[in-house]
MARBA-879519 format. One record per atom (N, C-alpha, C, O): x negated, z negated, y negated. Coordinates in steps of 0.2 Angstrom, whole numbers, plus 5000, padded with zeros to 4 digits. Atoms other than C-alpha are relative to their C-alpha. Layout:
N
XZY;...
# end
This chain:
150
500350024994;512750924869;499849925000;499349914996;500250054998;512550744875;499349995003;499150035007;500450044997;511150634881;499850035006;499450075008;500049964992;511550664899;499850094999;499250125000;500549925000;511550854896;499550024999;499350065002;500950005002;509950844887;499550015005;499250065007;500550024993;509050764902;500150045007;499750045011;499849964994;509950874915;499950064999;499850105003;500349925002;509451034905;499149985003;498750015006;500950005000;507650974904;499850015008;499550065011;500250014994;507550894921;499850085004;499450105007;499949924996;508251074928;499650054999;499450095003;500249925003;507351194918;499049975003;498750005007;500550034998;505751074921;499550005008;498950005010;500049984991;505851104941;499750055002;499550065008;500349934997;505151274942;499350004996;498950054997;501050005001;503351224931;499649975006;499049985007;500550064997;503151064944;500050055007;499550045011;500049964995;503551194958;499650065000;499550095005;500449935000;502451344953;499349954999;498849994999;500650015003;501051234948;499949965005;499349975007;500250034992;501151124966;499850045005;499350045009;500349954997;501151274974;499550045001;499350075006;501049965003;499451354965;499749945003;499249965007;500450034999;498851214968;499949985007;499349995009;500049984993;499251184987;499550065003;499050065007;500349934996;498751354990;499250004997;498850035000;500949995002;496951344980;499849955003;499349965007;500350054996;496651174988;499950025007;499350015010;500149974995;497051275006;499550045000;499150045005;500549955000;495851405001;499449975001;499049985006;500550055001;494651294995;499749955006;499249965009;500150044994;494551165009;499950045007;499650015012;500149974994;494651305024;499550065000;499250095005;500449935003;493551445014;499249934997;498649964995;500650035001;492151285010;499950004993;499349984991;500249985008;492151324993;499649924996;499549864998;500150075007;491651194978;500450004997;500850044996;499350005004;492751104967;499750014996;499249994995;500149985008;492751174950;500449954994;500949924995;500050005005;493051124933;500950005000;501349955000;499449994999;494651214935;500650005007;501150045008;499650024994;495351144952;500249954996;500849954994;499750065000;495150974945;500449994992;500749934990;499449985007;496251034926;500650015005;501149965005;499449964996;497551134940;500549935003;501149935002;499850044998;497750974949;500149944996;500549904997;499750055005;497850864934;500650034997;501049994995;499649985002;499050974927;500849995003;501349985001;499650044995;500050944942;500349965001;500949965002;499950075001;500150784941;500349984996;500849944996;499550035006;500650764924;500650025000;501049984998;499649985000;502050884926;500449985006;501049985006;499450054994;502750794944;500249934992;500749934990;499850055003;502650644931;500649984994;500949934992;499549995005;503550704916;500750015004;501249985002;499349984995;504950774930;500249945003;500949945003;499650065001;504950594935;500349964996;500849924997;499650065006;505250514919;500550044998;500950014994;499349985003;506650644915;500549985006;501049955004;499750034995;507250594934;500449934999;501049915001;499950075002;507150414928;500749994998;501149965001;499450025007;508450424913;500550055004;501150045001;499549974999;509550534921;500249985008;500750005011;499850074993;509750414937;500549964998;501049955000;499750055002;510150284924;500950034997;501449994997;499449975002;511450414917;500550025001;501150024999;499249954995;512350514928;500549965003;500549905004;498950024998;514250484933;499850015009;500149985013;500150004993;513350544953;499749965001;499649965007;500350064998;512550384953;500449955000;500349895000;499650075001;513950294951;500850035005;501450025004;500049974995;514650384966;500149955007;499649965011;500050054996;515250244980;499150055007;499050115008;500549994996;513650264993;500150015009;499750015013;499850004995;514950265007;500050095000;499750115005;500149945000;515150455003;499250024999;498849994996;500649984998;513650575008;499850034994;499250044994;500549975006;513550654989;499849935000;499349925003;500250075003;513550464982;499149985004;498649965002;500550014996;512350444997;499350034996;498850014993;500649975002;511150564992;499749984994;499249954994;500350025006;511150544973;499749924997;499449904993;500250085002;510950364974;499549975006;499449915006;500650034993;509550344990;499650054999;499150054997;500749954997;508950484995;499750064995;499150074995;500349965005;508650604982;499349964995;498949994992;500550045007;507550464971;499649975005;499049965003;500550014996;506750394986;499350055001;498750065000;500549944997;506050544993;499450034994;498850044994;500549965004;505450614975;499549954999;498949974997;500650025003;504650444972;499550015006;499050025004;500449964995;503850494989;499550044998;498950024998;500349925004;503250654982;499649964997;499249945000;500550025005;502550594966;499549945002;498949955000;500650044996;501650444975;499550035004;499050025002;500549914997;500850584985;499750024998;499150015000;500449955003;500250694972;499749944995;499349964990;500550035003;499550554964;499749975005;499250005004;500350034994;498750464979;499450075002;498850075003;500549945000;497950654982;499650024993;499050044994;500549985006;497250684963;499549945001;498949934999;500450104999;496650494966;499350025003;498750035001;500650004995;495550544982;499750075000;499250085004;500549945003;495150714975;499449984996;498850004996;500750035002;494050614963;499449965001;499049944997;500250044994;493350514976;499650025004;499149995007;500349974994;492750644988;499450034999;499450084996;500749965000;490950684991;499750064998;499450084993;500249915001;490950864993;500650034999;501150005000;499449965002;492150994987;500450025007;501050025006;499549994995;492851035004;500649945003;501249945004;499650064998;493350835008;500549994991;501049974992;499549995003;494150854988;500550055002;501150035002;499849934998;494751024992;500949975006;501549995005;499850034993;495450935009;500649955000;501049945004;499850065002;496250785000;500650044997;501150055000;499349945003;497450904988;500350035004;500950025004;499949984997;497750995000;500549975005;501149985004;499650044997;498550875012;500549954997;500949925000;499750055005;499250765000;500750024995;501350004995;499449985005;500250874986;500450065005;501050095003;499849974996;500550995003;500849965002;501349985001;499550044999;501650845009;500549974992;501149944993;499650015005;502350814993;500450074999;501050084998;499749934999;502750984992;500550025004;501150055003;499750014994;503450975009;501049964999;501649985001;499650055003;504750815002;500450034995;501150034996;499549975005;505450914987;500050065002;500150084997;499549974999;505851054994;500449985006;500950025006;499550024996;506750965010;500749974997;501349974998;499650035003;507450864997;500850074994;501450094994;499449935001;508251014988;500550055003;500950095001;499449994993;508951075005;500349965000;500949984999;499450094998;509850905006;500650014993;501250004993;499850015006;510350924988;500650055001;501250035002;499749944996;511151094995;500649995002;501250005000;499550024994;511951025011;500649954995;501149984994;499850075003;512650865000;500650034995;501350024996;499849995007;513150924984;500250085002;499850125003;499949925002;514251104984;499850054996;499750114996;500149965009;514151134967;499350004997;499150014991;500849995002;512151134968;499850085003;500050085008;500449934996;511351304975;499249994998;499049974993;500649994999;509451324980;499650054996;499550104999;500049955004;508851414964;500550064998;500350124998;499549955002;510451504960;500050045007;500150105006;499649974992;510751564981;500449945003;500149895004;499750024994;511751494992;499749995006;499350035008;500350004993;511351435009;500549975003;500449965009;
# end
């Protein structure tokens, strides 16, 4: 196993922590922000853990940008397109997001306007990579949306 392979194992297998922990976290900040609650101890771990795990998923994204044979891809075609625009746009998107939201979660007054900040922020980020892995989808044949087809 190669370099490339390495980073393509990782990045892949690493996709469904940054995606089950966006989504807890989405959904407690929803809870949270619409139920009045308080921020706890254990929001602002969920939402930090969050973050570091989009971030680790970006630095395996980074090296396997630099690596892959799909980035080297003419950009006249729609996969080339993808893997070399739009798929690394969009996710710095994302991760600009979920950090811009853990930012103004420790910022906010009270537990509802933290609550409220998560919530809207890693929600739209959330929103971007799964649009993105629809596109990933449409673009790319030999990809499927968690081992289905669409």
């Amino acid at each position: 196993m190669n370099l490339y392979d390495s980073f393509k194992l990782a990045h892949s297998g690493w996709r469904y922590v940054v995606l089950i922990l966006l989504i807890i976290a989405v959904v407690n900040a929803l809870s949270g922000w619409l139920g009045k609650k308080t921020y706890t101890e254990g929001n602002r771990k969920l939402n930090l853990f969050t973050l570091i795990s989009t971030h680790i998923q970006f630095l395996f994204g980074i090296v396997l940008y630099m690596l892959s044979p799909l980035t080297k891809l003419p950009a006249s075609e729609a996969i080339g397109r993808y893997w070399k625009m739009e798929h690394i746009s969009i996710m710095i998107l994302a991760v600009i997001l979920i950090t811009i939201g853990n930012s103004k979660s420790k910022k906010g007054a009270t537990g509802e306007a933290k609550h409220k900040s998560v919530a809207i922020f890693f929600g739209l980020a959330l929103l971007f990579i799964i649009l993105s892995i629809f596109m990933m989808v449409k673009y790319d044949p030999s990809k499927s949306f968690f081992g289905m087809s669409i």
